[in-house]
C-alpha positions as CSV (number, residue, x, y, z in Angstrom):
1,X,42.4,-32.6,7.2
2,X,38.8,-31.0,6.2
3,X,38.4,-27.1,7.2
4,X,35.8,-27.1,9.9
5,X,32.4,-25.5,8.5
6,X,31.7,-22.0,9.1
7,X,29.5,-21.5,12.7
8,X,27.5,-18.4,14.0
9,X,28.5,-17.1,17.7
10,X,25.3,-17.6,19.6
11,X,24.4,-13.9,21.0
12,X,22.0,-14.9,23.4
13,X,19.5,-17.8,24.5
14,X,15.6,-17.3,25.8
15,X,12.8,-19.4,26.5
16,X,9.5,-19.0,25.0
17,X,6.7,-19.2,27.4
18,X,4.4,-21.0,24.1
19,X,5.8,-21.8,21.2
20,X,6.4,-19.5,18.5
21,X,5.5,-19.2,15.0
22,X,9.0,-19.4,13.6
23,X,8.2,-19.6,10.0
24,X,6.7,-15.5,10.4
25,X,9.5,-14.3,12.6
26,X,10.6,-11.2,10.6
27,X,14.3,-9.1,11.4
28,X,14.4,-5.3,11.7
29,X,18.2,-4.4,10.8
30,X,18.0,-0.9,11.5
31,X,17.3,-1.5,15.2
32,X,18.3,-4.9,15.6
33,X,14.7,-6.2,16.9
34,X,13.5,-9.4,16.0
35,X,9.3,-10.5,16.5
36,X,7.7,-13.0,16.1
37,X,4.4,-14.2,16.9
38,X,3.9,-15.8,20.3
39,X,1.0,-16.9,20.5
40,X,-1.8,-17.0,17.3
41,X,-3.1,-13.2,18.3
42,X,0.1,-11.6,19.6
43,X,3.4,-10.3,18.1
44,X,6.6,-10.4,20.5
45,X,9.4,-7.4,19.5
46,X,12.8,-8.6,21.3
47,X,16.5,-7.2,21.6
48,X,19.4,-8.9,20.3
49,X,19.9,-9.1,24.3
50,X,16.5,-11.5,24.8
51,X,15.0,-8.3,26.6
52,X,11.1,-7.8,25.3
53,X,11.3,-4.5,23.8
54,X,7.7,-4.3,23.7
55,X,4.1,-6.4,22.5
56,X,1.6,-6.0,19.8
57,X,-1.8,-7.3,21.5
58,X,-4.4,-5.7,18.9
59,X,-7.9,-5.3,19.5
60,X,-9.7,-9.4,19.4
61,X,-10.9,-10.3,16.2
62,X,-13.2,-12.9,15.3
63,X,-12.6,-15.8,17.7
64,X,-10.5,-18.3,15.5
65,X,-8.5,-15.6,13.7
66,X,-4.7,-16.2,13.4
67,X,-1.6,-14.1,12.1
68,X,-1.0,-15.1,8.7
69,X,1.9,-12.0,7.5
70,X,4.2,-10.3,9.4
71,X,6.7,-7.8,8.1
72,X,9.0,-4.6,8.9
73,X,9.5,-2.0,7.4
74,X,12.6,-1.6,5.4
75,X,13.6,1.5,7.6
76,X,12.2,-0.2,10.9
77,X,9.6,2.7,11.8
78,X,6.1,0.5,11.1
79,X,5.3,-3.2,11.5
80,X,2.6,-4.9,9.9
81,X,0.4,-7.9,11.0
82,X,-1.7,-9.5,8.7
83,X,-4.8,-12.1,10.7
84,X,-6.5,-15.0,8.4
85,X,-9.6,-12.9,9.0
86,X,-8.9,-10.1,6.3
87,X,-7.7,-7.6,9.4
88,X,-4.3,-6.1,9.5
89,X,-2.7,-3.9,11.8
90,X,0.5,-1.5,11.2
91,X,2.3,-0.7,14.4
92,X,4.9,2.2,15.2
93,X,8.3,-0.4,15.1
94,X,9.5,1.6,18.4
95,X,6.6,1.6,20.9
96,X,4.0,-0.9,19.3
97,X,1.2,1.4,19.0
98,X,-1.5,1.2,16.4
99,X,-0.6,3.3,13.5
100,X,-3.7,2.0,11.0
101,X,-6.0,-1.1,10.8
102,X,-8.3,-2.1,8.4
103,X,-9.5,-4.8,6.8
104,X,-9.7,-6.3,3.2
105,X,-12.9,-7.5,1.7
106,X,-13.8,-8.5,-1.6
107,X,-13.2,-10.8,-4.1
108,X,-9.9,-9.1,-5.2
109,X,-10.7,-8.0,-8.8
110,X,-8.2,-5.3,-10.2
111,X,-5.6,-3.7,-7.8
112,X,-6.2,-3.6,-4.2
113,X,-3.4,-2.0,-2.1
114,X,-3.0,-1.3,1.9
115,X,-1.4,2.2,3.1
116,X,-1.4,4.1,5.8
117,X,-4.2,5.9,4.8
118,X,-6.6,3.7,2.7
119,X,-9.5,4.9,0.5
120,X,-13.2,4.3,2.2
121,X,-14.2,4.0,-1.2
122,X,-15.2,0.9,-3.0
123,X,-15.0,-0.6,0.7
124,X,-18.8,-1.6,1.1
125,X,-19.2,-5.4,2.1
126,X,-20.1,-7.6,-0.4
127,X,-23.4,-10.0,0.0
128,X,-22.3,-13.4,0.8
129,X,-18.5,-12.5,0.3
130,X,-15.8,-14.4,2.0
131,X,-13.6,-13.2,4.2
132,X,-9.7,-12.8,2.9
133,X,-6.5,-13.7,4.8
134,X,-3.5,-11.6,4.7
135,X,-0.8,-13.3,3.3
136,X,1.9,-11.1,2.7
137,X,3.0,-7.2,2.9
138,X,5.1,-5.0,0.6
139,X,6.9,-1.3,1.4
140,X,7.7,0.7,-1.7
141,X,10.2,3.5,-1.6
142,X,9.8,6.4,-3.8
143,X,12.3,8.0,-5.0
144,X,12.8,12.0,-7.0
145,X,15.2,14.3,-7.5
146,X,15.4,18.3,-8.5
147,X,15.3,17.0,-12.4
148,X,12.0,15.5,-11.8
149,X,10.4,18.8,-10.6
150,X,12.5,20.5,-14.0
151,X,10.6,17.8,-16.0
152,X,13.4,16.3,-16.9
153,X,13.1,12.5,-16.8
154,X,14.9,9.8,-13.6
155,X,17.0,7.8,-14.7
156,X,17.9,7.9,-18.1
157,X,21.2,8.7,-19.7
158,X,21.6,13.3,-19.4
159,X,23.5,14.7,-22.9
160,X,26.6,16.8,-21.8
161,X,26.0,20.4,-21.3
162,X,22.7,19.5,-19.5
């Protein structure tokens, strides 16, 4: 007799109003909310339970623009949204409200990187540039200790009696 294959319990069931854009939906484990985009301009944050938590509906964009990244936060507290116009948004993870937006421009040369507090510098439009799409987001964690402030370096092997 062959073991039956392993099966998820289904939690619970809901019913989009539009289809969604499955292939963005993005999992916060902290808080156990899942979004995904709902329609090409909005962002849907939902309970394990089904219950709407809440909506990101930014500002409109340029008429055709779609979401192109979407991505939590590895501690849950922001959101990002990334639109095939060049804009993203980052959104407080428990209420939805804008936290930054901005846009990139550019051709892309060198580094160019998104935070919560981006430089104005270097940020003049281009002539006859294209407009970029956002097509993914990263969070970096940084890390010190006391040694790092005693000049003493992270992470490397300490002699005894140190």
């Amino acid at each position: 007799m062959q073991p039956s294959p392993p099966t998820l319990p289904l939690f619970s069931s809901s019913v989009l109003p539009n289809p969604s854009l499955s292939d963005l939906a993005t999992y916060n484990t902290p808080h156990n909310l899942l979004a995904l985009p709902t329609s090409t301009t909005e962002v849907s944050v939902f309970r394990l339970s089904g219950q709407i938590a809440f909506v990101i509906r930014p500002k409109p964009r340029s008429e055709d623009a779609a979401i192109t990244a979407l991505q939590w936060k590895p501690d849950g507290s922001a959101i990002a949204v990334g639109w095939s116009d060049g804009g993203y948004g980052i959104y407080d993870g428990g209420t939805g409200r804008v936290v930054s937006e901005g846009r990139v421009r550019g051709e892309g040369h060198g580094e160019w990187r998104l935070d919560l507090h981006p430089s104005a510098e270097g940020d003049e439009e281009e002539e006859g540039a294209e407009e970029r799409a956002v097509r993914s987001f990263g969070w970096e964690v940084h890390v010190s200790d006391d040694r790092s402030r005693k000049g003493k370096p992270l992470g490397g092997l300490l002699e005894e009696g140190e």
